[in-house]
C-alpha positions in Angstrom: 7.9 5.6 -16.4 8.5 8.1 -13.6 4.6 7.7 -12.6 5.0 3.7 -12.5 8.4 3.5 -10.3 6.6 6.3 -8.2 3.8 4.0 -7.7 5.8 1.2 -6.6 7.9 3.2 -4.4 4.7 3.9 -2.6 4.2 0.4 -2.0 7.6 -0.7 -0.7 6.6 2.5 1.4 3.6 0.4 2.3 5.3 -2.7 2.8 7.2 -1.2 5.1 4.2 0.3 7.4 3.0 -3.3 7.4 5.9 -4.5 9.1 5.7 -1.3 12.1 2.4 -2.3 11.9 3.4 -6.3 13.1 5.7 -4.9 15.7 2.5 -3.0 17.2 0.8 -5.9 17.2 3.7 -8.0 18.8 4.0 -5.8 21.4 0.3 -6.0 22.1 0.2 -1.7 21.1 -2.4 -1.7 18.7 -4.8 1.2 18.3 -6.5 0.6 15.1 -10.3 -1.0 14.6 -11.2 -3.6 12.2 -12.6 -0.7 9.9 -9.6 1.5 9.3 -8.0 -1.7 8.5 -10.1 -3.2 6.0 -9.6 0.1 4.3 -5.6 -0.1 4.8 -5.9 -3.8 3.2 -7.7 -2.3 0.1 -4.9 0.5 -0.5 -2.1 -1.8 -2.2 -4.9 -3.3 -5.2 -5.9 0.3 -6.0 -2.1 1.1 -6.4 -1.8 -2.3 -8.2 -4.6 -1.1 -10.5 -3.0 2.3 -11.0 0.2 0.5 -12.5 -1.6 -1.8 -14.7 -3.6 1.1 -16.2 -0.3 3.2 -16.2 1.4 -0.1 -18.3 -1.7 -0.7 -20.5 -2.9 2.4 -21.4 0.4 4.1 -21.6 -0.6 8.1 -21.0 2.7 9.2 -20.9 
């Protein structure tokens, strides 16, 4: 249980980079390439993934 809630903390945690990640870009401050952020899109469907295993499999 603790491994799934930590899971999703991480992505509210994520969420909320997204959003300071908007402002950057509203305020025309963005310092990123296309690559790092391709790989920044990928990071919330392998955390997804993580959970589902976590709920299906049930290691704990």
């Amino acid at each position: 249980m603790h491994a799934k809630l930590a899971a999703v903390v991480l992505l509210v945690g994520y969420q909320y980079g997204c959003g300071r990640l908007l402002h950057g870009f509203e305020r025309g401050a963005n310092r990123r390439s296309h690559v790092w952020f391709r790989w920044f899109n990928e990071l919330p469907v392998l955390a997804l993934l993580v959970i589902v295993v976590l709920v299906v499999v049930k290691p704990f």
